[in-house]
C-alpha positions as CSV (number, residue, x, y, z in Angstrom):
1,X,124.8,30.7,-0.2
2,X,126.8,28.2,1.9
3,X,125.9,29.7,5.1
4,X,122.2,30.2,4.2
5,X,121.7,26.2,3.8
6,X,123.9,25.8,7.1
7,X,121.4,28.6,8.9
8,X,118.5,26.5,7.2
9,X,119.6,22.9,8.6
10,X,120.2,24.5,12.1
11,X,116.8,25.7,11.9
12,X,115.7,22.1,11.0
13,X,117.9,20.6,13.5
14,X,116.3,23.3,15.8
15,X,112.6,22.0,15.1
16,X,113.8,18.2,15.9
17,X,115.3,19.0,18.7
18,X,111.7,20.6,20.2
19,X,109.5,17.8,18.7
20,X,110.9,14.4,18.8
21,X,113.2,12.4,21.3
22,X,116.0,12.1,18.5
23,X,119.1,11.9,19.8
24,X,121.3,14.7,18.9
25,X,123.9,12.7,16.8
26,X,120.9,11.0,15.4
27,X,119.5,15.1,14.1
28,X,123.3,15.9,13.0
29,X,123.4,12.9,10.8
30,X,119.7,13.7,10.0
31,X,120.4,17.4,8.5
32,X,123.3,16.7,7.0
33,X,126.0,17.2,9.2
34,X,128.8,13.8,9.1
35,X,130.7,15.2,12.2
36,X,128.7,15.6,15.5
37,X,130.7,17.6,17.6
38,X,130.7,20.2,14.5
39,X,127.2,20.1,14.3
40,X,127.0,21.2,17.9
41,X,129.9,23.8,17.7
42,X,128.0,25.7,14.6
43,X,124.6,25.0,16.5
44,X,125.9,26.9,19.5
45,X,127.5,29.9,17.7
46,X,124.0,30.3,15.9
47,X,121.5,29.4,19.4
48,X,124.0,30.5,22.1
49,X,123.2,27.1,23.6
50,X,124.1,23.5,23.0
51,X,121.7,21.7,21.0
52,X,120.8,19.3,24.4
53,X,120.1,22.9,26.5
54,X,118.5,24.2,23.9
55,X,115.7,21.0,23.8
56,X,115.4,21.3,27.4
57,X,115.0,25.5,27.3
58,X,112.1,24.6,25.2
59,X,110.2,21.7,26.6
């Protein structure tokens, strides 16, 4: 269960990420995540990219 509401906030993070200009501590606060660089760390295991490459991948 734990995992499944990390994989869904990553997936949220994911859509900010594409569609606004949030900055990306602004998003980990945003979906829930206190601690930036973990937000990134558990991003990149899930994306294979940081959650900055990842926004620019998709523009």
């Amino acid at each position: 269960m734990h995992l499944c509401r990390i994989c869904y906030r990553l997936r949220k993070a994911a859509l900010l990420l594409t569609n606004t200009g949030k900055k990306v501590s602004a998003i980990s606060k945003e979906t829930g995540f206190s601690n930036t660089d973990y937000f990134c760390k558990t991003f990149k295991r899930m994306y294979s990219l940081t959650p900055t490459e990842y926004r620019n991948v998709k523009k």
